[in-house]
N, C-alpha and C positions, 0 to 999 in steps of 0.2 A: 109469356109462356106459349103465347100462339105459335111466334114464329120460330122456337127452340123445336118445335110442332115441325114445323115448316120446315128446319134440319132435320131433323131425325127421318121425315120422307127422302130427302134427299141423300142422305148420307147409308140409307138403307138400299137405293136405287145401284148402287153400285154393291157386286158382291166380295169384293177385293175387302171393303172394309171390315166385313163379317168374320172373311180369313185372318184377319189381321189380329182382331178381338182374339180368335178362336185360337190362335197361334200363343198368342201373350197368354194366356187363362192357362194352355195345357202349359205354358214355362213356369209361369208361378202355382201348381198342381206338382210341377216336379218339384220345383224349389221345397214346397212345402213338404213332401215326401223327402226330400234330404234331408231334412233338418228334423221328420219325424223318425228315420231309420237311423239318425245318430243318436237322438236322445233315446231312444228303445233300446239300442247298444249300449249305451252308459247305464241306463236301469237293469239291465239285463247283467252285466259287467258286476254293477254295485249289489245287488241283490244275492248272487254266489259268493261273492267275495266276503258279504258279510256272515252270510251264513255257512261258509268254510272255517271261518275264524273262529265265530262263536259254538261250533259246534267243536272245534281246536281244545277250545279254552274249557266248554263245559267235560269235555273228555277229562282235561287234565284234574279239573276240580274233583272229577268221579274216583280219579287217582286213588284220595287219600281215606277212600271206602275198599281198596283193592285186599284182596285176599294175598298179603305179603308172603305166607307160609309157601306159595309158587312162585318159578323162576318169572313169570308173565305179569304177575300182582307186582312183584318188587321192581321191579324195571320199572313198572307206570308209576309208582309210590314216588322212586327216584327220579325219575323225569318231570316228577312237579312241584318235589318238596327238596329238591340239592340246587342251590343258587345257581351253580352253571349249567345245568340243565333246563332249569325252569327259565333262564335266559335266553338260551337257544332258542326254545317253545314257544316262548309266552310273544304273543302278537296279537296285537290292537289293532283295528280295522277303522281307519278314519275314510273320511268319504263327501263328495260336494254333489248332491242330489239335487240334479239339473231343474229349473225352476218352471213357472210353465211358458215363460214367454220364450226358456231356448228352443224350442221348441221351431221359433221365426229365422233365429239370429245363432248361427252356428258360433259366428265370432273367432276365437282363440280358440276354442274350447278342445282343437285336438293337438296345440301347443303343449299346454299347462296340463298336468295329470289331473286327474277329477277322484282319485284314492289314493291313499298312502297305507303302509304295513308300518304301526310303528313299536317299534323294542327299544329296549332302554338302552343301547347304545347312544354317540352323540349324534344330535336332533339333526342339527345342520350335515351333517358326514353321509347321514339318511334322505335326509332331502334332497342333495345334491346330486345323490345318486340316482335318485328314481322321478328325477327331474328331466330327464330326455326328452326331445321330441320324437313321437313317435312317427310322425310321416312328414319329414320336412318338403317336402317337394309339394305334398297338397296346402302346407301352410303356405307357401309361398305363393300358387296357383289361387288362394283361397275358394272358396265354396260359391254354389249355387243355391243357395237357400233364400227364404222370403225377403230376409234382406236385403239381398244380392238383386232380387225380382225388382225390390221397391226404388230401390237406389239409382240402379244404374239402366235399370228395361223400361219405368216407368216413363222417364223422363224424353227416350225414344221412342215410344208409343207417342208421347204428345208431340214431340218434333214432328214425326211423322203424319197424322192427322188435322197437324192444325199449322206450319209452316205456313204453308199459300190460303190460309182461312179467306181475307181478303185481296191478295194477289192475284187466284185463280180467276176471279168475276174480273178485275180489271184487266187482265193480259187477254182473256177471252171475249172481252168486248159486253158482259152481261152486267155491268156494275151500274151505265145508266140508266138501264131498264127497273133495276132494283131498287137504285136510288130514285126514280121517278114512281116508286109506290110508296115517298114519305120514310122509307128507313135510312137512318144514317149509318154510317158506316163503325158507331159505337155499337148502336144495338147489333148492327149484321154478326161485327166480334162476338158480343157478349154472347149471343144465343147458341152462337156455335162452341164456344168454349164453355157453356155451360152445359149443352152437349154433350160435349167430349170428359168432361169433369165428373159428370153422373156415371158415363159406361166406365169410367177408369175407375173410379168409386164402387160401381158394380161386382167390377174385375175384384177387386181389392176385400168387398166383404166375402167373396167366396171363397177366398182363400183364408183369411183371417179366419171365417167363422166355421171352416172345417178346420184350422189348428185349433179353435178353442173346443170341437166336438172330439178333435182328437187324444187330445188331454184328458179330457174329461171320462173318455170310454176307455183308454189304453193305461192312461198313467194314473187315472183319480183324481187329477186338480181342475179345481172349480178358475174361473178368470179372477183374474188379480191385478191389481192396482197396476203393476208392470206389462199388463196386458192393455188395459186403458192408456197407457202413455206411448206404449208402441202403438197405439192406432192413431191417437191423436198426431204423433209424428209423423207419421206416414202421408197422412192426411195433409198438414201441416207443408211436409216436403213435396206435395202435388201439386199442391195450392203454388209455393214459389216455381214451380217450374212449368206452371199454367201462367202465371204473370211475366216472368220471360220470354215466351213467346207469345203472349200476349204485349208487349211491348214492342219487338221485331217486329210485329204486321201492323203495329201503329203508325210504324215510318212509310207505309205506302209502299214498300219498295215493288218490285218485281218477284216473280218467283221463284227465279235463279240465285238472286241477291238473299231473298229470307231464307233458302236451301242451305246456304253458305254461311249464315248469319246462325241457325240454327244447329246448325249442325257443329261448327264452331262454339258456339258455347256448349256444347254435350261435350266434345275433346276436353275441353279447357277444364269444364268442371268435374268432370267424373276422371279425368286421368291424367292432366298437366299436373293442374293445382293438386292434388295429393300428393305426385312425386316429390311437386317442388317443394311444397311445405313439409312434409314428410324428412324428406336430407335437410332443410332447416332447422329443425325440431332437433332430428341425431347429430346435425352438427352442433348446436348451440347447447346443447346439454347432454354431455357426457355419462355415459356410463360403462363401466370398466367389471365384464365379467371374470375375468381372470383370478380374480379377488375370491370369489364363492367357487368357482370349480374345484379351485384346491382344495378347498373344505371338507370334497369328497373325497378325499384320500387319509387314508387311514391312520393315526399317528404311532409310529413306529420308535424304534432307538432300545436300548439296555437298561436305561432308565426305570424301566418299570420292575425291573429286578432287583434295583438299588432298596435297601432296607428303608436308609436315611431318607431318598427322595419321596419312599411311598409313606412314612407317618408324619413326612412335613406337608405332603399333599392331602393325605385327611384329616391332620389341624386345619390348613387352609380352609378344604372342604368346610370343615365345620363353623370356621367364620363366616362365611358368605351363607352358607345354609344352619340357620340355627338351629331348624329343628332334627338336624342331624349331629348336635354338639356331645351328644350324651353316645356317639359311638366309641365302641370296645375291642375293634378287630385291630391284632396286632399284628408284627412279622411271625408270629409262631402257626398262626392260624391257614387253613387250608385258603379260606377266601380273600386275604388279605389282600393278593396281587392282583385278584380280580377287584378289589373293591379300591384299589390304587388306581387302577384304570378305568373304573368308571366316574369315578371321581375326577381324574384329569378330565372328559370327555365333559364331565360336566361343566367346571371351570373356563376350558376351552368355546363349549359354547355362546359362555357368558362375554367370552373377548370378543367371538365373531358375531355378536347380536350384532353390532353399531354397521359391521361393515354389510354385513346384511339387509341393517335398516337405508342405508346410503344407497345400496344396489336398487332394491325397492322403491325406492321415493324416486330415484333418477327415471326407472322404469314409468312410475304413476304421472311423472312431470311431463314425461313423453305427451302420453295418451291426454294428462287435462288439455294440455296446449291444443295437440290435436281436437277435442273433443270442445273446445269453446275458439277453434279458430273458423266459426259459420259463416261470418262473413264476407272471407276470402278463401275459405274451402267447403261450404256447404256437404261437398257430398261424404268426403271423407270424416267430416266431423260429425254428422248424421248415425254413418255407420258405426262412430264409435260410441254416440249415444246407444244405439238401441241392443251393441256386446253387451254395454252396461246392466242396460235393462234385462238383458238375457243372464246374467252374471258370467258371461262368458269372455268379459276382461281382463287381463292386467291387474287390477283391482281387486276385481274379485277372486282372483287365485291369490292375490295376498293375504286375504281374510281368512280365506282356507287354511293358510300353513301358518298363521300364525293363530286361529281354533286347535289344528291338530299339535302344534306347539304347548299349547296349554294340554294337550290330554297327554303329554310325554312327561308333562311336569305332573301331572298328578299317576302316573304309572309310578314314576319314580318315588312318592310320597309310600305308595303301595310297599314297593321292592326294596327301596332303599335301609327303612328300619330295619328290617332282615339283615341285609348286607351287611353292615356296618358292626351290628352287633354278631355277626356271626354266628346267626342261628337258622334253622329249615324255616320254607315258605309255611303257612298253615291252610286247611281251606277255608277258612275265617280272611287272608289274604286274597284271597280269588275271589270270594264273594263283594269284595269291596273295591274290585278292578275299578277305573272308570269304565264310563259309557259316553264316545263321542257323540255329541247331540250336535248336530249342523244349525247355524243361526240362521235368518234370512235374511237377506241383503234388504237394505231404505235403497225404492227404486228412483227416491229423489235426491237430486243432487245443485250444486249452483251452478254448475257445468250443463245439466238438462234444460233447467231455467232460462240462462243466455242461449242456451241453444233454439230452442222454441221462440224466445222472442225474437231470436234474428230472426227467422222464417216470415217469420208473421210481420214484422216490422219490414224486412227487404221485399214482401209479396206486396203488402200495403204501396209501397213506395214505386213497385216497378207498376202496379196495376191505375194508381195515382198518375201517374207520368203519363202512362199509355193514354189515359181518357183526356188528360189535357189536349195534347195532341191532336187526339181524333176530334174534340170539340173546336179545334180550330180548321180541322182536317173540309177541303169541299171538293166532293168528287164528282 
């Protein structure tokens, strides 16, 4: 302890290192305001959005209290109790209420939509459309957020502090004065990378613990299980990038040699190895969008005019859905064509589940590989830990559409008996809308698991190495 003492005088004796600290702190101050002005946008976003809908819907409900005897009463009457109108109208507000660790980790999250409008059209037809990215140039560029701070600044903070730890004293001629006061050139490391470990650690809970004050005062969430794992990660990720260059200055080199040495593994790790692994990944596993874009396109043809096609479509219908077996709408009836067509939509979806589940899984196959290749891509498998943790993956937008999936299925339990039997909505139907209820994501995964222990096993192993070395090292 004395002589980490003994660093911290000297390492304060210079004020370039002060800058250094004070430069990284304001970067991870902004990171963490990125990622707090995205999340206030999406709650800001979700909060209108729900409460235009549900104010939508209580309107229509009020409908069927209107005073019909005026031209004003019957229009609202109509607009909530005639199947094609109340079709038009009627929309559900699904939504993925960012969690608190997005808060760190931007992730995907301005990829993948975080709400959907859903009406009983077909599910996938709707998805596909309001599936856009909405700012591809920033997904491409990705974000500057805590993530971004941990990943890829952290690890050049240490390069730069601790490259020549022990190079400097020997290229400067000070190494036999040091070593002739009994310390070896183990402890001279250790003290100074522990050090430098503590301020980086410092660095780190400021930021951390104003995104958990941030939460707590703007959004209302207390820390959570996903906020514990993004720290231990972080930490975790420091610790191996503390052993690496604690490794580099085991070899004795010069301090030109560990500039090169150090700097070199920053390239390799934070931007070779993701690209390379990364076109590995999209080559060796295929996935084929073409399949669901068309999905969004509307299905068309004269078909739907045809008598025969439309009561062999709601027999079928009524196979596959039993509880709609007992429908009575015929070709005589006003809703008939409309109840042909949503019928086919419904059927249809049922075909495009699989190609959807295929699309999906190629997608998640992507990201595990990525997400437990730590060994040979640390940084990029890191980053795709802690999307996860944010729910702002891959993943987690699967979960999403395939929750608002189920509240289209139960809209259609609502609207469907209507339809089929050819009768008005009633507001006994309205009161029995669903209600999307968002689940929470399990921020444990077997993908997390190997991920943390590579850290920890590859920090072990490079910091193991380094001290053998230095124990045979005589300066």
């Amino acid at each position: 302890m004395a002589l980490v003492g003994t660093q911290f005088w000297r390492f304060r004796k210079s004020p370039i290192n002060f800058l250094l600290l004070a430069g990284f702190l304001l970067a991870g101050l902004y990171g963490l305001y990125q990622g707090f002005a995205f999340k206030r946008k999406q709650v800001t976003t979700i909060t209108t959005f729900r409460a235009e809908r549900n104010t939508d819907l209580q309107r229509m409900a009020g409908s069927f209290r209107a005073d019909t005897a005026t031209t004003q009463g019957r229009e609202a009457y109509h607009e909530a109790a005639e199947l094609l109108g109340a079709n038009w109208n009627l929309v559900l507000p699904a939504f993925k209420y960012p969690v608190s660790t997005a808060i760190f980790a931007i992730g995907q999250g301005d990829v993948f939509p975080y709400y959907y409008t859903v009406k009983n059209e077909g599910f996938f037809m709707q998805l596909f459309k309001q599936g856009e990215i909405a700012n591809p140039l920033r997904s491409l560029a990705g974000h500057f957020d805590t993530c971004f701070w941990v990943i890829y600044l952290f690890p050049l903070l240490i390069v730069m502090l601790l490259f020549n730890a022990l190079a400097a004293e020997l290229d400067n001629g000070n190494w036999r004065l040091i070593h002739s006061q009994g310390v070896t050139a183990r402890q001279w490391l250790l003290s100074q990378f522990v050090l430098v470990g503590l301020l980086v650690e410092g660095l780190f809970l400021v930021v951390f613990g104003g995104g958990l004050l941030l939460n707590y005062f703007f959004f209302g969430q207390l820390p959570a299980i996903s906020d514990l794992l993004f720290f231990v990660g972080a930490n975790l990720y420091t610790a191996f990038w503390l052993s690496v260059v604690y490794c580099i200055n085991a070899f004795g080199r010069s301090t030109g040699t560990n500039a090169f040495y150090a700097g070199a593994a920053w390239i390799v790790a934070c931007i070779v190895l993701p690209a390379l692994v990364t076109m590995l990944i999209e080559n060796s596993i295929k996935v084929d969008n073409t399949t669901v874009s068309r999905m969004s396109r509307r299905p068309q043809g004269t078909k739907f005019e045809d008598d025969a096609f439309g009561v062999r479509t709601i027999r079928q219908m009524a196979k596959l859905r039993p509880q709609f077996r007992h429908a009575t709408v015929t070709p005589g009836d006003q809703a008939f064509y409309f109840a042909v067509y949503m019928a086919y939509h419904e059927m249809l979806d049922d075909t495009n589940r699989g190609a959807v589940q295929r699309y999906f899984d190629g997608i998640e196959q992507r990201q595990r590989w990525t997400d437990a290749s730590v060994l040979v891509n640390p940084s990029a498998a890191v980053d795709g830990i802690f999307a996860g943790l944010a729910a702002n993956d891959a993943m987690a937008n699967h979960r999403f559409v395939w929750q608002t999936m189920d509240l289209h299925a139960r809209l259609h339990e609502v609207f469907f008996p209507a339809l089929f039997t050819n009768r008005l909505l009633r507001e006994s139907d309205y009161r029995n809308l669903p209600v999307f209820e968002p689940k929470r994501p399990n921020p444990f995964s077997w993908e997390l698991a190997l991920n943390y222990a590579g850290l920890l096993g590859m920090s072990v192993f490079f910091f193991g190495y380094a001290n053998r070395r230095l124990k045979r090292w005589v300066g």
